[in-house]
Steps between C-alpha positions, in 0.01 A plus 500: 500500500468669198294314251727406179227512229373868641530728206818748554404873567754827464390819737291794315681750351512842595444841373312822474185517601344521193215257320552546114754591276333839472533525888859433471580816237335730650612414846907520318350825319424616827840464714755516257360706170837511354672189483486307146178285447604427137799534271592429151655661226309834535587572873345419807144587645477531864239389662300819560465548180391182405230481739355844400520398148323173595217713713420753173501222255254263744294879562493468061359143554230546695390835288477249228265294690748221625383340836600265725511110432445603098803316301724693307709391199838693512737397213884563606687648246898370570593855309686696710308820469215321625606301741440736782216591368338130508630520911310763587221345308584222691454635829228752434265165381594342808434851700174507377382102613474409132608140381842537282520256205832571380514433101900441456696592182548122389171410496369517143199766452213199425638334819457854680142526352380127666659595841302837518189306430582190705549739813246753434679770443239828555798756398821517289782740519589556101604762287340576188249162535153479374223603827445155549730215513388125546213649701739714714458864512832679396700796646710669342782614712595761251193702642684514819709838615709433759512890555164558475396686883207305555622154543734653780122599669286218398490152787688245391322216580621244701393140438804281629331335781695196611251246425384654138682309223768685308670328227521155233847396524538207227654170622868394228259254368832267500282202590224602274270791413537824717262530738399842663538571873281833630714583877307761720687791609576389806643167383713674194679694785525252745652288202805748422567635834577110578723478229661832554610434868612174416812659399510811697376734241418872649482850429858565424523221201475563176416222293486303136289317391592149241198662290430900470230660545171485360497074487354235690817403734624918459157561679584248834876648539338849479258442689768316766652847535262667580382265763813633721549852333812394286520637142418252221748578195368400161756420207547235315723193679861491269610160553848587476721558807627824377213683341274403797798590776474859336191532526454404810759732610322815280171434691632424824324139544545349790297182445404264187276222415548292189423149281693232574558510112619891556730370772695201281515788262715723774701237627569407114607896377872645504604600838454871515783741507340759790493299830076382532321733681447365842118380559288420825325222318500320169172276482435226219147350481299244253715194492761309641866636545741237561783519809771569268302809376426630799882485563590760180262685639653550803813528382439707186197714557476525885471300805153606588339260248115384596319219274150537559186215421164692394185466248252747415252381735709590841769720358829427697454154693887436605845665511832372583752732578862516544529300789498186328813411447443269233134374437434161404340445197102622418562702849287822463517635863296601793115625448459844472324701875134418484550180292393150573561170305408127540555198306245241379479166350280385193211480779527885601630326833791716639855343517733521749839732492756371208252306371423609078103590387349759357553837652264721642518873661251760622562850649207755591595730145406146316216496228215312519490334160532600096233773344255294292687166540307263737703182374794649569486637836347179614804354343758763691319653786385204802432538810604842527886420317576550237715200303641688200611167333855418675621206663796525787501475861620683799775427719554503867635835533182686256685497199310381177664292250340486115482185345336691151133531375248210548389563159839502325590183623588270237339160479766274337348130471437564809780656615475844664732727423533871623630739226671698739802224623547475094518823420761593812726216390503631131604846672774340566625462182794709405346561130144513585326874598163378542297196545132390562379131494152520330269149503367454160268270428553095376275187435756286670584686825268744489721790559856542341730689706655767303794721560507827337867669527652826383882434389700795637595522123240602237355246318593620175838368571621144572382375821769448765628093483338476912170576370448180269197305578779226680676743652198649686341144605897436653470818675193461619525127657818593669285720693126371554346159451533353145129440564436919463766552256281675198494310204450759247709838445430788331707830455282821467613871501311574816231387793197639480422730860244701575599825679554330811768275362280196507549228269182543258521077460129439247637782298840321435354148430203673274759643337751221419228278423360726219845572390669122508419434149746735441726484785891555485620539787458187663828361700643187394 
């Protein structure tokens, strides 16, 4: 008899025979040279020519004195002429075993300083920088001739073993502060070849990304591509049905990821006047997406709609696909191949199927625990699982259901209440756009639930009669508990997401709290 608290497992998934992201270009270099590795505006590379590119620039790396395991600081410059540029960079660190600290475009240049000390940084890739830079030795890739014979003849060294670590990747910090996360290469492939098959991604796709190229979540789609050989386009994500349905046609895309918040934008455009270009998948991941949603989707976009459950620390965890007819609510799928999950009570004892705890998942590409950050990977990493923070359970035939985050949870005189069942019933609301139920904090109760909605109209116009502080309570009672109905209301212009689409909730009440002196846009 099969025991009902056993964690659930998902079988491995399959691919090349390759060990490291590195492994997987050059073996798609190898067999088919001239199929698209990366588009955008300028054209397409194929992926011949990227990996020669990548092998001169990592043969310019190691003439510099670059060797394995050193960490490199790479800023990514989002300008277009430079964007392939940073790839090969991108690569041609990873080619030669050196540790890639990506410095992103948003973060500010004091912030960029600290992390290249904090990590130990040995080199920098700047132009035009003093030698030295917070103790890291810069190179200048200006110095760099891409013609030049002798990088054609010079090794390129090759560090990418599949147990040598490869690159931080930065937690939302939607709970908190970011935390960094250092994957080997073994466990950065393993991570988006999962997530890649989980939708039948291969050689013949050609797909977008919700964030281009160079960026945090541009870097996982990318690097999803090229997992299975498929060509990662990077452009920025119109969220209007008929600028992005043209483009898609123009590049030939046969598969897209996107925000949730990207996706209500879709649904929400004009209808376009060119039929939509037809599309083997459309994936949305980073929050919940209600039935009803799911439904345009089908109907307006394409039937071959996948919602997919993930954090930074495991990549994809679930997908469901179109074969559910109609989810129920906080539904989020089946695990992804090589995935496992369990649920546990307060005590860390594991519960039994349907039964709600905190969740818990492991799969052989999983970290070990946060660079630098004991507290927290005690916290988040037990027992070899990892418990990124979410409560939900599983049901009887594998499919995980999301209650929300454990640390969102909203403590209401002793009430709990989950943002997410708020937030779906204001969804509902014909004039509402947007909503996100934020607990700020009260002598009395000790936290004040606190519903932040966009009106569909702007808010430099009269606000429509439903959205009256009365109005909202009525609507809300007819649907949930009066218990959970929020008692305050406040109209804003927009939710704060990261580029994931996840709600960014201590940034929203720090916010109205320093501006509520001054507040006007309170409902009621």
């Amino acid at each position: 008899m099969t025991d009902p608290a056993a964690p659930v497992a998902a079988a491995a998934p399959t691919g090349p025979p390759v060990a490291s992201i590195v492994d997987s270009l050059a073996h798609y270099a190898a067999i088919q040279p001239d199929r698209p590795a990366y588009i955008d505006a300028r054209g397409a590379v194929g992926y011949g020519v990227l990996f020669n590119a990548v092998r001169r620039l990592a043969a310019w790396l190691g003439s510099q004195g670059v060797r394995a395991g050193d960490t490199v600081a790479l800023p990514l410059d989002t300008a277009p002429e430079n964007a392939r540029h940073a790839l090969e960079m991108f690569y041609a660190v990873a080619h030669a075993g050196a540790v890639i600290l990506p410095l992103y475009p948003e973060v500010p240049l004091d912030s960029r300083l600290a992390l290249i000390g904090r990590y130990g940084a040995r080199w920098l890739i700047a132009s035009g920088a003093p030698p030295q830079v917070a103790g890291a030795r810069v190179l200048d890739p200006r110095g760099y001739d891409a013609a030049d014979p002798r990088y054609a003849s010079l090794p390129a060294p090759r560090g990418d073993r599949p147990e040598a670590a490869l690159v931080y990747l930065f937690t939302s910090g939607t709970t908190g502060t970011p935390k960094a996360l250092l994957p080997t290469h073994a466990q950065l492939h393993g991570n988006v070849l999962a997530a890649a098959c989980a939708v039948g991604t291969d050689s013949s796709d050609r797909q977008l990304g919700a964030v281009p190229w160079p960026s945090g979540i541009g870097m996982r789609y990318m690097l999803r591509a090229h997992a299975v050989g498929a060509a990662f386009v990077s452009m920025p994500f119109d969220d209007t049905r008929a600028v992005l349905g043209a483009s898609l046609a123009q590049y030939g895309v046969t598969r897209i990821y996107l925000s949730p918040w990207q996706l209500r934008r879709l649904l929400q455009s004009p209808a376009p006047a060119r039929p939509w270009p037809a599309l083997r998948s459309i994936q949305v991941t980073g929050a919940f997406v209600s039935a009803e949603e799911i439904g345009l989707v089908r109907t307006l976009l394409s039937p071959n709609f996948f919602v997919s459950y993930g954090c930074n620390e495991l990549g994809s965890v679930t997908v469901l696909g179109p074969e559910e007819a109609r989810p129920q609510p906080g539904c989020v799928g089946r695990l992804v191949a090589g995935m496992e999950a369990r649920v546990d009570d307060a005590q860390s004892r594991r519960l039994p199927v349907g039964e709600v705890g905190e969740l818990g998942f492991r799969a052989s590409w999983m970290c070990t625990g946060y660079a630098g950050n004991q507290p927290a990977t005690q916290e988040r990493f037990r027992g070899g699982w990892i418990y990124p923070g979410d409560v939900g359970s599983v049901d009887a035939q594998g499919r995980i259901h999301l209650r929300g985050r454990s640390q969102e949870v909203i403590n209401y005189g002793g009430l709990k209440i989950w943002p997410e069942d708020i937030e779906a019933v204001l969804k509902q609301h014909p004039d509402i756009l947007d909503a996100a139920l934020v607990g700020l904090p009260d002598p009395q109760a000790g936290e004040l639930p606190a519903a932040f909605v966009v009106p569909r109209s702007p808010l430099d116009r009269p606000l429509a009669p439903g959205l009256s502080d009365a109005e909202l309570k009525k609507f809300c009672a007819a649907r949930i508990d009066s218990t959970r109905v929020p008692p305050l209301f406040v109209a804003v212009a927009q939710i704060p997401r990261n580029e994931s689409g996840k709600i960014m909730r201590e940034a929203l009440a720090a916010a109205y709290l320093e501006a509520r002196p001054a507040l006007t846009g309170k409902i009621g």
